[in-house]
N, C-alpha and C positions, 0 to 999 in steps of 0.2 A: 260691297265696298271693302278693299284692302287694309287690314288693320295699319292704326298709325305706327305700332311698333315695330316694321317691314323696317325702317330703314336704319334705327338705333339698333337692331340686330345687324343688318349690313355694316354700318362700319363697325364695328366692333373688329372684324376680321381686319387681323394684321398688315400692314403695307408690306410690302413685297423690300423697299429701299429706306436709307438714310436719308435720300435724296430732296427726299419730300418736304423733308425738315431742315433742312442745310447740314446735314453729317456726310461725312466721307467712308459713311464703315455702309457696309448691308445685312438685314438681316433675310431671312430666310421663313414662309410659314410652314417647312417641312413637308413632308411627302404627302401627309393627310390632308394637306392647307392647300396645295399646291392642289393637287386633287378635287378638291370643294370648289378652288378657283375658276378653274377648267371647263369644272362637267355643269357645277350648279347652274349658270347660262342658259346653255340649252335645255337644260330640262325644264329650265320654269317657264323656256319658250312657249313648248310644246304644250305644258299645263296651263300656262294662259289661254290660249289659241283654245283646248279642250275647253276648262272652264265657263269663256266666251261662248263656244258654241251650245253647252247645255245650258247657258243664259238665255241666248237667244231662244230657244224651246221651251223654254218655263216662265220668264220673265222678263225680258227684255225684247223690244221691239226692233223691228229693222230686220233687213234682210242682205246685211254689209258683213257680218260675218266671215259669210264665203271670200268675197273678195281677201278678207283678212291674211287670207290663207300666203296671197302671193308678198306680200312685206316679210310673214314669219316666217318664210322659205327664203328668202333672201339674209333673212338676218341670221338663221341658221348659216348659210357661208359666209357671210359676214366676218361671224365668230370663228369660224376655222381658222379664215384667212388672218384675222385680226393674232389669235393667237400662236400661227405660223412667225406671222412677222417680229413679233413679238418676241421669240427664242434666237430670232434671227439679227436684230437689230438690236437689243435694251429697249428701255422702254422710255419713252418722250422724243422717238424718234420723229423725222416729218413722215413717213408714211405710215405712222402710226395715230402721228395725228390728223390725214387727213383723211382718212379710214376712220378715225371715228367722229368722226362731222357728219359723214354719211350714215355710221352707226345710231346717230340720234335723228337725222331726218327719217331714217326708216321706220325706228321705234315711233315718233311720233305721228305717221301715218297708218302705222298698224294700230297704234294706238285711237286715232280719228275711229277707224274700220271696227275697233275692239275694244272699249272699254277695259277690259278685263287685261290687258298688254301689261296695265300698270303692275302686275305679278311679277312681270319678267324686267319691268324698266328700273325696280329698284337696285338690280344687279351691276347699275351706274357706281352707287355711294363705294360698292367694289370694285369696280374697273377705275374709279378715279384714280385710286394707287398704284393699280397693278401698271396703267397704261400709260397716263399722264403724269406730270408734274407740277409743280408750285402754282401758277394761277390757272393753268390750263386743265390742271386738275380740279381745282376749285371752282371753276365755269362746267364744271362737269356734273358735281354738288349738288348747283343751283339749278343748271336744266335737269337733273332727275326729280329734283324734290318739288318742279312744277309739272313735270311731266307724270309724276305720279300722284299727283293735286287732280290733276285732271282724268285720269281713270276713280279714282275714291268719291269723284263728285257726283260719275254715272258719264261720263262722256263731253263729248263735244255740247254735248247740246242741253245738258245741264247746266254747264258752263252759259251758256245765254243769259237760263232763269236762275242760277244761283252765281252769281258773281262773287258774293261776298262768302261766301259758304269757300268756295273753290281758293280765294284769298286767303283766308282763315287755314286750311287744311293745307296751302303752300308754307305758308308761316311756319305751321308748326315743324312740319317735314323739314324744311330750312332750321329750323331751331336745334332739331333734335339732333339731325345731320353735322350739323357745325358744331354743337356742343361733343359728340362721340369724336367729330377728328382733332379740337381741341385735347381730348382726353388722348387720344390716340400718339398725337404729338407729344403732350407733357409726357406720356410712355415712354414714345421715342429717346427724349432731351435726358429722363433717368439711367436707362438704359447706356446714354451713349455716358454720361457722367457716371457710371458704374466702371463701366468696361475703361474710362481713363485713370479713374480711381484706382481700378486694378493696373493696369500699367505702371502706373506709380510707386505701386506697392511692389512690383518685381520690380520696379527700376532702385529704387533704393535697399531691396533685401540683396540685389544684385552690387549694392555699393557697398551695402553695410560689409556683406560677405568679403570681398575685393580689400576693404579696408582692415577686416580683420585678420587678412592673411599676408597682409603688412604687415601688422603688429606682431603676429606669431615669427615672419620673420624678421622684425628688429628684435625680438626679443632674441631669438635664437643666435641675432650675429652679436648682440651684447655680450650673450652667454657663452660664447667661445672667445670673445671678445678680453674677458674677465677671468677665466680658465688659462688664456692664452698667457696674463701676465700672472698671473699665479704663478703657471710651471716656471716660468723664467723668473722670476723673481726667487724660488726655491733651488731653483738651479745655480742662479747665480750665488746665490747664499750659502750652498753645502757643496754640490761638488765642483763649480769653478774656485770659490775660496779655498777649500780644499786641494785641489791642484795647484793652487799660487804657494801652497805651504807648504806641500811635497816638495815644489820645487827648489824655492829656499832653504831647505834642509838637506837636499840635493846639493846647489850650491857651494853652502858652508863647510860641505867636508872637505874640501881642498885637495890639495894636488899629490902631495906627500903617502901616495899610496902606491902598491901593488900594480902593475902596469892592466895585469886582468883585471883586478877590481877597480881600479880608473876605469877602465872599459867598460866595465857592466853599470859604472852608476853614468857613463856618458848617455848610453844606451837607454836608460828608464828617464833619465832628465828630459831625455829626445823625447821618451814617449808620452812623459808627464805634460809635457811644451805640448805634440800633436792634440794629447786629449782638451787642454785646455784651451787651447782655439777651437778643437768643435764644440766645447761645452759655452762659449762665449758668442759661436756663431746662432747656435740652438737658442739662444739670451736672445742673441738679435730678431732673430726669424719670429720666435713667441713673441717677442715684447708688442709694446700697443705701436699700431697700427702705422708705420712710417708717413700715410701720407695725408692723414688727417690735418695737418698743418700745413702742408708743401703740396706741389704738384710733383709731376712721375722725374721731369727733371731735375728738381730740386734734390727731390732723393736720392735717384741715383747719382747727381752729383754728393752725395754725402758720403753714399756707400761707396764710393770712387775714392775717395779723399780718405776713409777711415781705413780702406783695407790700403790703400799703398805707403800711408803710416805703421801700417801694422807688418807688410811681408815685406819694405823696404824694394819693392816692385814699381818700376812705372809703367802706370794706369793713368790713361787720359779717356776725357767723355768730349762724343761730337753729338753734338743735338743740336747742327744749328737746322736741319731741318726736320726736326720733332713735330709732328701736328700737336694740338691741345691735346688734354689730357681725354681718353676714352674711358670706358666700363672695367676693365679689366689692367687697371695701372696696377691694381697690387699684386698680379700675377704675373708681370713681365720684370716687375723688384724684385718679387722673391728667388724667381729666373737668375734675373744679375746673381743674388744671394749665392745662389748653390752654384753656378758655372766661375764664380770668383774662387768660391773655395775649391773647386775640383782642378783651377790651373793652379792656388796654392800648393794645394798638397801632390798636383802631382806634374805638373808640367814642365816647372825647372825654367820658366820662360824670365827674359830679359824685360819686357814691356806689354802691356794690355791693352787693346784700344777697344770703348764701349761706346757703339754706337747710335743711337735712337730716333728713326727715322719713320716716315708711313703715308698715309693721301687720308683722304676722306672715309676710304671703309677701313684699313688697315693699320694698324700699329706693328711698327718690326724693331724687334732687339736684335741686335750681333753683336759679340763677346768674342774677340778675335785676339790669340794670343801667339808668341814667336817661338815657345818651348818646341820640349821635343816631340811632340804629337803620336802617334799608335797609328796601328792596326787596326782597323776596325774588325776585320774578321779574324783576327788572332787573340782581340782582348775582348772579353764579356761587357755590356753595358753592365756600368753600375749601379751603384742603388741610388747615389745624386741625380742621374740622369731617366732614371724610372720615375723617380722624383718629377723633375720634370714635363717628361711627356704625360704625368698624369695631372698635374696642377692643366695645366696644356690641355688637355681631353677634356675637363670637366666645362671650359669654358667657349669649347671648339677652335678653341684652337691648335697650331702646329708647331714640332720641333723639328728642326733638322741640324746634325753633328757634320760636319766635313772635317777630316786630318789626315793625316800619311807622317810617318815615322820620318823626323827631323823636318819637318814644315807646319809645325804647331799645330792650332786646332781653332775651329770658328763654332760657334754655335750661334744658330740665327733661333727664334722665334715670333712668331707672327699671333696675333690674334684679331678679331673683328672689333670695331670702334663704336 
């Protein structure tokens, strides 16, 4: 008789799917498991079928044996076939399932022929997983754990005079069975509540991280943010004050001089005047942030308005077709910033026109003035305009210079929105 614990060691062995349990993940019993899965089958065919026959020679009657022989040779391909299809389809396929309908009318007819089958038919409580799924697996459970009721009793024909015996030894097998895939399930339900757990936990170390490198960089654009008015506020205090003082002392010495030395103080007055507008533009450009209060228009309408007060230049802004403001407003201001200063100080132009135009990817600045414009292959870029194409690089964007000598000079710049 078949020990009862044949079948709470069979499930034991892991399901092959999540499926079994309603998960969408799978697990795997690895190469050794896979392996076990496979071979164990047949071999405990084959030990059945042996077993049975040194039964029949020692202690068991009958002379059905032999017969036995053609079920277990069947179910041997059986098993090939079943586990062909099997690698071939997934598993709870239909002809997986109607491959094993025949899989158990055979078993139970070698079983009738052999007692002793019940060796090999506990190899069900494993193929429920590997082959089946949700109730058709669990119909698979039930007919092992009576089909293996029925070898443990001594056969078919024990089954007559012990009715109750044969019920009793179904029971348990059913008990033991359904309590291991109980357990096997709550396995699964941990497992699959682990492996979300985990997700979890890289989803938010994946936010925390994300969010921390937000913070490092607001802190960083604080940090130059604060730096930035610093300098300018220091600048403006010692060396533009200081040049407004030079100048005034410049000024005051009057006319009643030297024609040379009239000259040389016209000359440094000149120079004191140029230093202090770039020390006032250097103010502008540090100071806090033009557009934290304003959009790109608004500013550059300021900075339109501040420098043609200041070089007595007309400068006009067209923005009537401006898109909204994009990512990179404060890079196309500081742009205006330095291509203003570069037609003051050198263009000699009549009027400025500041253009700010773009679609949906682009934002385009032009800074078009009427001076007397260069060479481009005669005169070096300057340092404003290196300026430029690098503010420009960092944020992919482009500069382009168009002039020719006595047809002023345009500077377009474009960036992404």
């Amino acid at each position: 008789m078949a020990p009862f614990s044949i079948p709470a060691l069979a499930q034991t062995a892991p399901p092959r799917g999540r499926e079994a349990t309603g998960g969408s993940h799978s697990t795997s019993p690895g190469a050794l498991g896979e392996t076990f899965e496979r071979w164990l089958p047949p071999l405990l065919l084959v030990v059945s079928w042996a077993v049975g026959r040194i039964a029949s020679i020692t202690w068991m009657t009958g002379g059905l044996i032999l017969w036995a022989l053609v079920p277990t040779a069947a179910l041997l391909v059986l098993r090939a076939l079943l586990e062909r299809t099997l690698s071939r389809t997934g598993p709870d396929s239909t002809a997986l399932r109607v491959l094993y309908v025949v899989h158990i009318g055979l078993t139970a007819v070698a079983l009738v022929l052999n007692p002793m089958t019940c060796i090999y038919a506990f190899c069900g409580y494993i193929d429920s997983a590997r082959f089946l799924r949700g109730a058709r697996g669990r119909a698979v459970v039930v007919s092992t754990a009576l089909l293996c009721a029925v070898g443990q009793v001594g056969g078919v024909q024990s089954l007559r005079t012990e009715p109750w015996f044969f019920l009793g030894l179904a029971a348990v097998n059913l008990l033991i069975a359904l309590g291991m895939m109980r357990l096997a399930e709550e396995r699964e339900r941990v497992l699959v509540a682990r492996e979300e757990a985990l997700a979890e936990t890289l989803r938010v170390q994946r936010e925390n991280d994300r969010l921390h490198e937000q913070l490092l960089a607001g802190a960083r654009r604080t940090g130059i943010e604060e730096e930035r008015t610093r300098l300018s506020r220091e600048i403006h205090d010692t060396v533009a004050q200081g040049l407004v003082g030079v100048i005034r002392q410049l000024e005051a010495i009057g006319t009643d001089l030297d024609p040379a030395v009239r000259h040389r103080v016209a000359v440094a007055e000149e120079a004191a005047r140029d230093c202090l507008l770039e020390a006032r533009r250097a103010v502008e450009a540090l100071g806090p942030h033009q557009l934290h209060d304003h959009d790109l228009t608004e500013a550059l309408s300021g900075l339109v308005a501040r420098w043609t007060r200041t070089h007595r230049v007309v400068a006009t802004l067209d923005a009537d077709d401006a898109p909204p403001d994009g990512r990179h407003g404060d890079v196309l201001l500081r742009i205006a910033q330095e291509a203003l200063a570069n037609t003051a100080r050198h263009a000699e132009a009549r009027s400025v026109i500041v253009a700010l135009e773009g679609d949906d990817e682009q934002q385009r600045l032009r800074i078009t003035d009427d001076g007397r414009g260069f060479d481009r292959t005669d005169v070096a870029a300057g340092h404003g305009l290196e300026i430029m194409r690098e503010r420009l690089g960092e944020v992919g964007g482009h500069l382009e210079v168009t002039s020719a000598p006595g047809r002023g000079t345009t500077v377009a710049a474009s960036v992404l929105r």
